[in-house]
Residue, then its C-alpha position, 0 to 999 in steps of 0.5 A: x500500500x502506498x504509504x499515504x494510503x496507509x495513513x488512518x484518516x477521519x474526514x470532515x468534509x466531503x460531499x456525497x454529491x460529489x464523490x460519484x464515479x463519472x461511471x455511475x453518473x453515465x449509468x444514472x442518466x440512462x436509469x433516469x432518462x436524463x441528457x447529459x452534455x457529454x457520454x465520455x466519463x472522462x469529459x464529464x467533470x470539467x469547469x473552470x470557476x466555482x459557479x462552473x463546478x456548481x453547475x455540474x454539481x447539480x446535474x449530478x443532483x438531479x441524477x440522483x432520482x430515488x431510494x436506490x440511487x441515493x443508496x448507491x452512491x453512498x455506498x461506493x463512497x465509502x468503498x472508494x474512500x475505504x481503499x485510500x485509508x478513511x476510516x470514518x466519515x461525516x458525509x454532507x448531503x444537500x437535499x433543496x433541490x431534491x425535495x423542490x422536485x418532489x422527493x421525500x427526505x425521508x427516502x432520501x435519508x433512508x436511501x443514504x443510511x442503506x448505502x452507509x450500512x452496506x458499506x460498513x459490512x464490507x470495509x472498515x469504515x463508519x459513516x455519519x451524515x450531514x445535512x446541508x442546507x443549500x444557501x440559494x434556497x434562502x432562509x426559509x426553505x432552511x427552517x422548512x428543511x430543519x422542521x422535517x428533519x425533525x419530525x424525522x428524528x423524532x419517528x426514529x427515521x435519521x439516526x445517522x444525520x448527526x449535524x447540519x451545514x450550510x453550502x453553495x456560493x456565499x456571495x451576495x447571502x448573508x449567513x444570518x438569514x439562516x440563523x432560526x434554522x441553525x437555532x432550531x436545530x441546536x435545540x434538536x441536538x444537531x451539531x452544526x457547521x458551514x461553509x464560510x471563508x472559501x470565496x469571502x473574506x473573515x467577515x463571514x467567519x466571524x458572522x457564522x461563528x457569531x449568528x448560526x454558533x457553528x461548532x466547525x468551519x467548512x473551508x475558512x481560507x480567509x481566516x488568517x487576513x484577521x489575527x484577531x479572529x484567528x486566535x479566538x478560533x484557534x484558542x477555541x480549538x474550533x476545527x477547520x475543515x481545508x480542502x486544499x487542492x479543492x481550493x485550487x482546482x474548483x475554486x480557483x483561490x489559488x494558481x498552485x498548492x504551494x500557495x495555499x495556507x494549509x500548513x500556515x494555519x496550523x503554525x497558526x494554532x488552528x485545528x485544520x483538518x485535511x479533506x477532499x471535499x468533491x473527489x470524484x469530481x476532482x480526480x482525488x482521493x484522500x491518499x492523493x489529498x495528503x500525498x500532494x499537501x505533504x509534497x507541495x507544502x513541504x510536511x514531513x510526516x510527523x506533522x502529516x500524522x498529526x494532522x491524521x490524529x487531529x482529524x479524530x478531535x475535530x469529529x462529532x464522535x462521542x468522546x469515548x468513540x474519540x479515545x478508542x479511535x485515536x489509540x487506533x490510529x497512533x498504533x497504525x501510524x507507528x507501524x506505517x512511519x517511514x523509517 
């Protein structure tokens, strides 16, 4: 196994949406008799902006028609994550513009929970759900969401969507519109997050930490232009979930990754975590993501096994859960290190 491989891995930040095989894609538009711009799998993911990738972000959405669909790609998510060192996973989901089109979170989630389970049975990995909130659909649409989603919990139907997250461009919205929904769903139990910093400034950190109490930050690339914030987070321990070559390739925040701010802001204090974000649409995968950041930022592996075991800290496992796992992998990290 490759030795990036071999690393143990939590990870925090990936979309399920956006870890389906451009195989399966082809296969789920001709299940679901819907066209696609192009039948050459390798032709299917490219784009050259943020609001380019979205749109192929969300023609794979709408691929994803039922039950069974929704279960397949949850599974081979796992599967595929399973093969390059992941061992547990907070998967985000976006349900907006599923349930627009007429179907039921309840199908949705039960499809999602059915692929996790599959997945489970035949690797070592444990899967937990997340469920985003879509910014384009505005505030009201969230507390919607959030509302069923409880009734959901409630009947026993969502036992794996641990936490919600809010996703989708973030210019032009104010986080604060979202702030009933994310008040909602504290009183429900759920833990949240949200995307914040990825094509903004600080502002809109401190505005979702502030507004929404989020408890972990999707992206916050810009996090380091306020020192003030920056150490408030870092004291807080409040996890960062980067996604480093997706920062590059989708949203083009910068030219190469020799430049991105990973290692700077764990110099910095903070709890920065490493994730893929959308793997299959970027040509990733997470021994590929710690393989390239290693290289390209210069970090020896003791500061990569760090980031490993920073990754279980980071998680919304229950503390017992946290301790056994993070044993695990300091023992699987001592047998892998390069000598």
């Amino acid at each position: 196994m490759d030795l990036f491989d071999a690393i143990p891995k939590v990870e925090l930040h990936c979309h399920v949406e956006g870890t389906v095989r451009a195989a399966t894609v082809l296969e789920l538009a001709r299940k679901n008799g819907r066209p696609l711009p192009t039948t050459d799998p390798t032709e299917l993911y490219r784009y050259h902006s943020l609001d380019s990738f979205l749109e192929i972000f969300w023609l794979v959405q709408s691929l994803i028609a039922d039950r069974a669909d929704w279960a397949r790609v949850a599974h081979e998510s796992l599967l595929d994550g399973a093969e390059h060192g992941l061992r547990y996973r907070e998967t985000f989901f976006t349900p907006a513009r599923h349930l627009a089109g007429g179907q039921s979170l309840a199908e949705i989630v039960a499809g999602l929970t059915e692929g996790l389970e599959a997945a489970e049975a035949e690797t070592d990995v444990r899967g937990m759900l997340i469920c985003d909130i879509d910014r384009a659909y505005g505030g009201s649409a969230a507390n919607e969401l959030i509302e069923q989603l409880g009734e959901l919990r409630r009947a026993g139907g969502a036992e794996r969507v641990i936490g919600i997250g809010l996703d989708s461009t973030e210019r032009g919205v104010d986080p604060r519109e979202f702030a009933d929904a994310f008040a909602q769903a504290g009183r429900l139990g759920l833990r949240r997050t949200a995307h914040a910093g990825e094509d903004t400034g600080p502002e809109n950190i401190a505005v979702a930490i502030e507004a929404l109490g989020i408890e972990r930050i999707d992206h916050g690339l810009a996090i380091l232009d306020d020192a003030a914030l920056t150490r408030r987070v870092a004291e807080a321990r409040t996890p960062l979930t980067v996604c480093p070559n997706s920062n590059v390739v989708i949203a083009n925040r910068y030219t190469r990754l020799e430049d991105h701010p990973f290692r700077r802001m764990r110099r910095a204090g903070l709890l920065a975590t490493l994730n893929t974000d959308d793997p299959a649409m970027t040509d990733l995968d997470l021994g590929r993501e710690y393989r390239s950041v290693a290289t390209a930022l210069q970090m020896p592996w003791p500061e990569m096994a760090a980031v490993a075991l920073d990754g279980v800290e980071a998680s919304w496992l229950e503390e017992v859960d946290k301790r056994s796992m993070r044993a695990r992998f300091e023992r699987e990290l001592a047998a892998t290190e390069p000598v």
